[in-house]
FIDORO-971960 format. One line per field, with one value per atom (N, C-alpha, C): residue number from 1; residue in one letter; atom name; x, y, z. Coordinates in steps of 0.2 Angstrom, whole numbers, plus 5000, padded with zeros to 4 digits. Layout:
<rs>
martor <- c(NUM|...)
donu <- c(a|...)
kedren <- c(CA|...)
east <- c(X|...)
north <- c(Y|...)
up <- c(Z|...)
</rs>
This chain:
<rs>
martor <- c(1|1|1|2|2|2|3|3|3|4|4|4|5|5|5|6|6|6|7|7|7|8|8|8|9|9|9|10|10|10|11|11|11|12|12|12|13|13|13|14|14|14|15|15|15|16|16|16|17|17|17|18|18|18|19|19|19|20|20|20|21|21|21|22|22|22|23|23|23|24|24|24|25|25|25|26|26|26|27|27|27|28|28|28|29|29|29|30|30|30|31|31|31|32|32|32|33|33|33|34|34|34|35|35|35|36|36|36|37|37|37|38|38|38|39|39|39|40|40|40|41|41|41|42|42|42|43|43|43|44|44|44|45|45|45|46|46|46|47|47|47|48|48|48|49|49|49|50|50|50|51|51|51|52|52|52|53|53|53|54|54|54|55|55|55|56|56|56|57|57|57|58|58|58|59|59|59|60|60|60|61|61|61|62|62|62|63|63|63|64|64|64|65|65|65|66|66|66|67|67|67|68|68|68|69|69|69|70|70|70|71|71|71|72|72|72|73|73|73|74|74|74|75|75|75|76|76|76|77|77|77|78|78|78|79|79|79|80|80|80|81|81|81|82|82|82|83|83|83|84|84|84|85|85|85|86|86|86|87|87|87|88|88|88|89|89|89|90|90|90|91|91|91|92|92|92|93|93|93|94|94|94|95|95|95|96|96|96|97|97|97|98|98|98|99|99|99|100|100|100|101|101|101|102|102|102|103|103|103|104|104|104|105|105|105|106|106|106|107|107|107|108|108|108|109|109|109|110|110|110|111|111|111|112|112|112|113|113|113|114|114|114|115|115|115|116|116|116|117|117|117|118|118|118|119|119|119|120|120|120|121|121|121|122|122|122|123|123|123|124|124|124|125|125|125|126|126|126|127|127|127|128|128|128|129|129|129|130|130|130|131|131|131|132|132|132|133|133|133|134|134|134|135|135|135|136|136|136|137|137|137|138|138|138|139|139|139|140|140|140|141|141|141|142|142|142|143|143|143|144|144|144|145|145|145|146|146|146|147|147|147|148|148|148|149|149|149|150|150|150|151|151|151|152|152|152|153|153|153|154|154|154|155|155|155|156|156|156|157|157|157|158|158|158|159|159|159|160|160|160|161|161|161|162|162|162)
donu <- c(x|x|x|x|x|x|x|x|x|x|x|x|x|x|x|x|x|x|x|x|x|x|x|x|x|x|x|x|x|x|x|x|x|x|x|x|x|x|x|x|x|x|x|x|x|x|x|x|x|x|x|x|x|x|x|x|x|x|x|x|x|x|x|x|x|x|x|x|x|x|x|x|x|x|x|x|x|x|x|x|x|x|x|x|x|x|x|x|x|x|x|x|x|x|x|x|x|x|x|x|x|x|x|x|x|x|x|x|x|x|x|x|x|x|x|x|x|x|x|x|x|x|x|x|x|x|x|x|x|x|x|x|x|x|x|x|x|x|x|x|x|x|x|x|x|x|x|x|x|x|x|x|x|x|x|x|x|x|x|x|x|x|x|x|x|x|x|x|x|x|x|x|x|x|x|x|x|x|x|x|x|x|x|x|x|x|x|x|x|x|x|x|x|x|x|x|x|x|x|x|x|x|x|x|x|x|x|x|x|x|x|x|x|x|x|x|x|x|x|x|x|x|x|x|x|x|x|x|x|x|x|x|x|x|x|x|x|x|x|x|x|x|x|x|x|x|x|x|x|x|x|x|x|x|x|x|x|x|x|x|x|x|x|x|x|x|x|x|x|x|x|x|x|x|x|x|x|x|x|x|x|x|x|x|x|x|x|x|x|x|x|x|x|x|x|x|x|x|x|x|x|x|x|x|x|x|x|x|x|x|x|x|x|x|x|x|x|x|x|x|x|x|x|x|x|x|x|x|x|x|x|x|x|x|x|x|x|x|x|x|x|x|x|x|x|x|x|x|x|x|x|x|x|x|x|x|x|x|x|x|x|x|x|x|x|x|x|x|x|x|x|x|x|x|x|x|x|x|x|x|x|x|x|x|x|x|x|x|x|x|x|x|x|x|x|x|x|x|x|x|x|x|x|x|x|x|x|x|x|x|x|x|x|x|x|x|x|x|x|x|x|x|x|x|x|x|x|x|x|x|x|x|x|x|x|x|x|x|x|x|x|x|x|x|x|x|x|x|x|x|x|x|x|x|x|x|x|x|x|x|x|x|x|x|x|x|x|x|x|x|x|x|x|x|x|x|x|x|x|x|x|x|x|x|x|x)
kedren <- c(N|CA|C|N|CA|C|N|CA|C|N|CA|C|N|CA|C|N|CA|C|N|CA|C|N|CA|C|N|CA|C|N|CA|C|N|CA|C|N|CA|C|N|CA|C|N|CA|C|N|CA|C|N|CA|C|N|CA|C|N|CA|C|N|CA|C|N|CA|C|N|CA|C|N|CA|C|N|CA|C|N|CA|C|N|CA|C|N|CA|C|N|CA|C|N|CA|C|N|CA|C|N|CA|C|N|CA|C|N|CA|C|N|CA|C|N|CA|C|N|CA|C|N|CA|C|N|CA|C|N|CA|C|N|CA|C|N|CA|C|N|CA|C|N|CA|C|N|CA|C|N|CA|C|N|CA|C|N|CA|C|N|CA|C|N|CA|C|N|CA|C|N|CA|C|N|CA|C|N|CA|C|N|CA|C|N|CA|C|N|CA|C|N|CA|C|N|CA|C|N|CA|C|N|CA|C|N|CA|C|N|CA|C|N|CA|C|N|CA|C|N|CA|C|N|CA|C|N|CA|C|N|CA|C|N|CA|C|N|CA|C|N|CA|C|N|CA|C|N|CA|C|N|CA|C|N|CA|C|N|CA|C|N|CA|C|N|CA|C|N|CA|C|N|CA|C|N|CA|C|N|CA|C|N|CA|C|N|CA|C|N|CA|C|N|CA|C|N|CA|C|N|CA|C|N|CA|C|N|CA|C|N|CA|C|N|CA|C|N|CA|C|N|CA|C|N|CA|C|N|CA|C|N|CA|C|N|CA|C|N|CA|C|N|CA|C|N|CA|C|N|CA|C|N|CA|C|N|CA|C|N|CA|C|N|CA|C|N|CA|C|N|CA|C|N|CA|C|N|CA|C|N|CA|C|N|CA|C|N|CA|C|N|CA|C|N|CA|C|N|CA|C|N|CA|C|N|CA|C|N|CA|C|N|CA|C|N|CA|C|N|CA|C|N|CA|C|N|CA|C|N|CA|C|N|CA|C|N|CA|C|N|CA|C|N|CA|C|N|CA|C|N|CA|C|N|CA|C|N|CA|C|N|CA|C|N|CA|C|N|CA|C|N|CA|C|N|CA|C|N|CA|C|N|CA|C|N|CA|C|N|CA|C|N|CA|C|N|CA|C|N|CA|C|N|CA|C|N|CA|C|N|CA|C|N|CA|C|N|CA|C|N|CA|C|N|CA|C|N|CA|C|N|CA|C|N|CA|C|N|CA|C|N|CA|C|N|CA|C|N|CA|C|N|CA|C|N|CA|C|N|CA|C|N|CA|C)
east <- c(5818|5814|5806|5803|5795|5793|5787|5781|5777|5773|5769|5763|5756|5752|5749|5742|5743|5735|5730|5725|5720|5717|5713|5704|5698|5692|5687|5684|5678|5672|5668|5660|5657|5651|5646|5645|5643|5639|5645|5651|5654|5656|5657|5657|5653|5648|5641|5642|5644|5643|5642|5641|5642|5645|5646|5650|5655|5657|5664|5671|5674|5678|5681|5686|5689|5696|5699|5701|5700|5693|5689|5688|5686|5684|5694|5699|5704|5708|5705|5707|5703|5697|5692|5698|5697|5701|5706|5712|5717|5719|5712|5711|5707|5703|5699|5703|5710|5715|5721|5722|5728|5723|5716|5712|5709|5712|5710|5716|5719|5722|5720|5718|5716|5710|5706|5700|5699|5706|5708|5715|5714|5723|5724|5730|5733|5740|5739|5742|5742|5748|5747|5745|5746|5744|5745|5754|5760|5759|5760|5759|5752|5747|5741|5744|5748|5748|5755|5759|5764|5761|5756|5754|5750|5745|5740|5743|5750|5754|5749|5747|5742|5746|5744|5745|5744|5746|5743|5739|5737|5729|5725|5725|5721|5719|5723|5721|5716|5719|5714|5711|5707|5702|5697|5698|5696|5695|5697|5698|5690|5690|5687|5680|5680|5673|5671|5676|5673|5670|5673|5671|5664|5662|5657|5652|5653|5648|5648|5650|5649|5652|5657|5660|5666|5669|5675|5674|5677|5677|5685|5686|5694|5694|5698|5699|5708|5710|5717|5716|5722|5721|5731|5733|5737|5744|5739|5743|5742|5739|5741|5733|5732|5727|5726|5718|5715|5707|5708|5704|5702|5695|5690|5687|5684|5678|5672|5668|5659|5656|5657|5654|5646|5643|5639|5634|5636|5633|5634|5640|5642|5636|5638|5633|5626|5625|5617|5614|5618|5618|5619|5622|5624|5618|5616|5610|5604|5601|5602|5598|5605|5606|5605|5606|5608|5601|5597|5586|5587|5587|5584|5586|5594|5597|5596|5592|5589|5597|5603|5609|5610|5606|5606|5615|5617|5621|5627|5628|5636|5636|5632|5635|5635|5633|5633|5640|5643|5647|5654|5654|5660|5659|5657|5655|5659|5655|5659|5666|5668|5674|5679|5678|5682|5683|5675|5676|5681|5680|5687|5693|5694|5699|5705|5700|5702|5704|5698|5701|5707|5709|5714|5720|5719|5726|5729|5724|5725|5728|5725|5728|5735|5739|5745|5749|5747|5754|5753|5760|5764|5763|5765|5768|5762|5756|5751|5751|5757|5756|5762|5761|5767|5774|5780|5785|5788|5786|5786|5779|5773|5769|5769|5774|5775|5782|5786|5793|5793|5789|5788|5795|5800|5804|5810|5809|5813|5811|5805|5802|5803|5811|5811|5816|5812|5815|5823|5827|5833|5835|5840|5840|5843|5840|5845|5853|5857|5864|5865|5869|5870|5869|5874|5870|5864|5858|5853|5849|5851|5847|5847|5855|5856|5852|5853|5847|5842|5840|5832|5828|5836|5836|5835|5839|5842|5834|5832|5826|5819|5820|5813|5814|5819|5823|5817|5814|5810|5802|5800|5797|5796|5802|5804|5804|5805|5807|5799|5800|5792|5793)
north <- c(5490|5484|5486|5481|5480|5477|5481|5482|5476|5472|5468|5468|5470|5471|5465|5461|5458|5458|5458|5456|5451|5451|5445|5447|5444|5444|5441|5443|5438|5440|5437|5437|5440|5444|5448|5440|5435|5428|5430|5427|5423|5428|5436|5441|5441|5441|5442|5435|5430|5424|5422|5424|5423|5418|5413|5406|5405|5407|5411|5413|5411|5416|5418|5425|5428|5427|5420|5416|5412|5410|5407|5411|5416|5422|5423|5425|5426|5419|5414|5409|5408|5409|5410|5413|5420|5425|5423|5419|5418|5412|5408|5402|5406|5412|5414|5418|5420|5425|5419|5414|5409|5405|5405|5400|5406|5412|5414|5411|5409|5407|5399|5396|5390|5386|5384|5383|5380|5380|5378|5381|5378|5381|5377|5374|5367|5372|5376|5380|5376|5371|5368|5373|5371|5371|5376|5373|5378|5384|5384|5393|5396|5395|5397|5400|5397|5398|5402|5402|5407|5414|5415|5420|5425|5423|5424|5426|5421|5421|5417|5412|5408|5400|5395|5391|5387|5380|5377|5371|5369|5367|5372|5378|5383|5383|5383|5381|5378|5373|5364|5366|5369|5369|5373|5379|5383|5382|5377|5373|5368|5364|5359|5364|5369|5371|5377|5378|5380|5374|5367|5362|5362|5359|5358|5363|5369|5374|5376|5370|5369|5375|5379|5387|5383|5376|5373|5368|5366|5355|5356|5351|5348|5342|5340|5335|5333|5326|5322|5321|5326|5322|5319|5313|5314|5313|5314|5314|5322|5326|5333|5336|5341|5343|5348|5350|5354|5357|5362|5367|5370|5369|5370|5374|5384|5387|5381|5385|5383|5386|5389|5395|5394|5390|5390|5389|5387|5387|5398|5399|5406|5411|5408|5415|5413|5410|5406|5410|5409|5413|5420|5422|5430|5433|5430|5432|5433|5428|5430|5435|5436|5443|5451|5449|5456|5456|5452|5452|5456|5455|5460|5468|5468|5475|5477|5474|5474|5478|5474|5476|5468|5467|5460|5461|5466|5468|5467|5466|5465|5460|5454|5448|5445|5445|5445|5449|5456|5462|5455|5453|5450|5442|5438|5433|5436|5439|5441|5444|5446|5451|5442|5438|5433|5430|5427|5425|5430|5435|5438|5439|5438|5438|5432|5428|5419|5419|5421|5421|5424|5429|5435|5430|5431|5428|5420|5417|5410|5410|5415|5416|5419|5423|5428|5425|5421|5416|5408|5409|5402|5400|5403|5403|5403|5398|5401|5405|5403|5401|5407|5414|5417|5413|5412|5410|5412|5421|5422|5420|5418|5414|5407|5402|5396|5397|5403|5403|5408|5409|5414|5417|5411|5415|5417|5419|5424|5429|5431|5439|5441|5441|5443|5448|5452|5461|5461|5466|5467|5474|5475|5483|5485|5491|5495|5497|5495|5498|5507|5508|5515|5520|5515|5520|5519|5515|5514|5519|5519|5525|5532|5536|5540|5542|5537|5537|5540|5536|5536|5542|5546|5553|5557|5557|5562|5562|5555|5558|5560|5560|5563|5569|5574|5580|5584|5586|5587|5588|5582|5582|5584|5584|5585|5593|5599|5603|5608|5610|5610|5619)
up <- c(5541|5544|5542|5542|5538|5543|5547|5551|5548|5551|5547|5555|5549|5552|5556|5562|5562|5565|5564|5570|5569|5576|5573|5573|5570|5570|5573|5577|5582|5580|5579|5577|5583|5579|5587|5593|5588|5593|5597|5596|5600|5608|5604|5608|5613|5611|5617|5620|5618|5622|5629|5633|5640|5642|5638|5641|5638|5635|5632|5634|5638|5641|5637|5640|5636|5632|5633|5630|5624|5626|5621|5616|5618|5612|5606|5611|5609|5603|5606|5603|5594|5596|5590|5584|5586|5583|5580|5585|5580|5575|5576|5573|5566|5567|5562|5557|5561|5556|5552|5554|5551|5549|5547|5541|5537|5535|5530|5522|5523|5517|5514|5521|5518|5524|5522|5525|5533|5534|5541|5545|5552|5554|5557|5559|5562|5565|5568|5574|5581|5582|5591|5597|5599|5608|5609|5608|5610|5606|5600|5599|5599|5602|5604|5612|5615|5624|5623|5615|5617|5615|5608|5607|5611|5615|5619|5626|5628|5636|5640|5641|5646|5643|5647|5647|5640|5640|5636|5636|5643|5645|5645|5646|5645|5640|5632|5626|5624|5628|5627|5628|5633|5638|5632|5630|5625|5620|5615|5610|5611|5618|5617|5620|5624|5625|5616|5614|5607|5602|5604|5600|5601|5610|5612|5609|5607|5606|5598|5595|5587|5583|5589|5583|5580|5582|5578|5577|5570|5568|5572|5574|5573|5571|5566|5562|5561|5560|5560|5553|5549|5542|5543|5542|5542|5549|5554|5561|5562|5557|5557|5559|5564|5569|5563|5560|5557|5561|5563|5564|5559|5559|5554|5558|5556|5556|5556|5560|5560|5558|5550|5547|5548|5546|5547|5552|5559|5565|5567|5566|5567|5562|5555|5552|5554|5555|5559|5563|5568|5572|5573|5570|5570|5564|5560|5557|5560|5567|5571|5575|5575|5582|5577|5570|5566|5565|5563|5561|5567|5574|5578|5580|5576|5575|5569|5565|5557|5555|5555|5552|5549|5543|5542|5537|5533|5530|5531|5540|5540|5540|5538|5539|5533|5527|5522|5519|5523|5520|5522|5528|5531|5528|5525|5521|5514|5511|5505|5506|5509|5511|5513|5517|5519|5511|5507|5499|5496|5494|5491|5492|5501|5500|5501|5501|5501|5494|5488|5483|5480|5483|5480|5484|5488|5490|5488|5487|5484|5478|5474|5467|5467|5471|5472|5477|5481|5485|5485|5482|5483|5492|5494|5501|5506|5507|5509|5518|5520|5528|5528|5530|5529|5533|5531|5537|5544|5547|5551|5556|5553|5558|5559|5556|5557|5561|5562|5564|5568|5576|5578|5582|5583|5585|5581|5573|5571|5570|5575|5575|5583|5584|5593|5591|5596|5595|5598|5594|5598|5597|5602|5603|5597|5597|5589|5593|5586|5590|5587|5591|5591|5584|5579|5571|5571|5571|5571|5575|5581|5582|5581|5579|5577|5572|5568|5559|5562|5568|5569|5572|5577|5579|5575|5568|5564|5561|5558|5554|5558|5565|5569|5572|5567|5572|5569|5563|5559|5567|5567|5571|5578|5580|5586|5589|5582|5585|5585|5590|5593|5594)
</rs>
């Protein structure tokens, strides 16, 4: 079975933000990690409040105070809800915050790094949206059966013997 890595990114602004809560922050993140393939995410409610475990007025609530504070567009193309980064209000601001830690470098370093890797993957998948994050429930854990653990005993005996 294949482990698939998974995190998300929050900018220094929105970290420091005080008005922020820690939803808000958490939301950004996951909106910031499913718009690396294409310039937006159209992730609902629902899977933001099943990812995170809180509600999904909670969401809302978070969504609309990240709108209010210009860190997201949402746009209807289609019937179909597109969340759009505020790169621009964000690197603006974080720019910033970096002149005063004269670390103007990581915001320029994580700007580039996002361009490349928008391009790399644009170019290498058909499949932009991988299928376990549109289908989160074919990723629920189930207990190993008996051979399965055995194998798992057998190859950690190595380790084990202390």
């Amino acid at each position: 079975m294949a482990f698939i890595r998974y995190f998300i990114a929050v900018p220094r602004i929105i970290l420091n933000d005080q008005t922020c809560s820690q939803t808000d922050k958490l939301v950004y993140g996951v909106i910031n990690s499913l718009s690396n393939n294409k310039e937006y995410c159209y992730a609902s409610n629902s899977y933001f409040a099943n990812t995170l475990s809180v509600k999904e007025k909670t969401i809302s609530n978070s969504i609309n105070n990240l709108k209010r504070k210009n860190y997201i567009e949402v746009k209807f193309v289609n019937r179909q809800r597109r969340i759009y980064l505020n790169n621009k209000v964000v690197s603006k601001e974080n720019s910033k915050v970096l002149e005063k830690n004269e670390d103007k470098y990581i915001v320029k370093n994580y700007q580039d790094k996002r361009k490349e890797y928008k391009r790399k993957n644009y170019k290498t998948s058909n499949n932009l949206i991988p299928y376990w994050m549109e289908h989160p429930e074919v990723c629920k854990s189930e207990e190993a059966s008996p051979e399965e653990q055995a194998y798992m005993e057998d190859l950690l005996k190595e380790f084990k013997e202390d």
